[in-house]
C-alpha positions in Angstrom: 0.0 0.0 0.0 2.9 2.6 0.7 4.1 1.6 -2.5 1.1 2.9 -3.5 0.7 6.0 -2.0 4.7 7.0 -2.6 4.2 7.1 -6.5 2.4 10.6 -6.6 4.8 12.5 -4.5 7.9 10.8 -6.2 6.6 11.2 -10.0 4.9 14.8 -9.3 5.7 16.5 -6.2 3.6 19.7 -7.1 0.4 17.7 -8.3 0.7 15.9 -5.2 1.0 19.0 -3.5 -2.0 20.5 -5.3 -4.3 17.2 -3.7 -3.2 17.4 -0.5 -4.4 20.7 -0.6 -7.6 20.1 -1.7 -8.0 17.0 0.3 -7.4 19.5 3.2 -10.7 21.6 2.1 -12.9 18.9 2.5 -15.2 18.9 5.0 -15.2 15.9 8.1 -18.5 14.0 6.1 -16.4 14.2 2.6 -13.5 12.8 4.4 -15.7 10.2 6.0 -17.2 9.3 3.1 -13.9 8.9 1.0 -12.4 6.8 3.7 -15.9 4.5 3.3 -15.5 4.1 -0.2 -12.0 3.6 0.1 -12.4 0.9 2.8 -15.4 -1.4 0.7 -13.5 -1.0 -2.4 -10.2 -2.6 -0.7 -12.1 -4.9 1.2 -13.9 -5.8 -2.2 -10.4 -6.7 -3.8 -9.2 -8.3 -1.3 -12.5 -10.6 -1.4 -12.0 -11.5 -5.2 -8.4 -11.8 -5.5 -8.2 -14.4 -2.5 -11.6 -16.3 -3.1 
């Protein structure tokens, strides 16, 4: 997963930098609600690629 997350800042630091600052905006239900989606849609891979 850190793999992951390292390939924006190491490809396009100010792009990255631009996200984080917009991710920063968001209000506490958008960042809930992102986390949520984020959380079913891992849990949903992890379901199909080890059934």
């Amino acid at each position: 997963m850190l793999v992951l997350e390292g390939l924006l800042p190491f490809l396009s630091p100010p792009q990255w930098r631009a996200l984080f600052a917009q991710a920063a905006k968001l209000t506490d239900g958008q960042l809930r609600f992102l986390g949520l989606t984020a959380l079913v849609v891992g849990c949903a891979i992890l379901l199909v690629a080890f059934d």
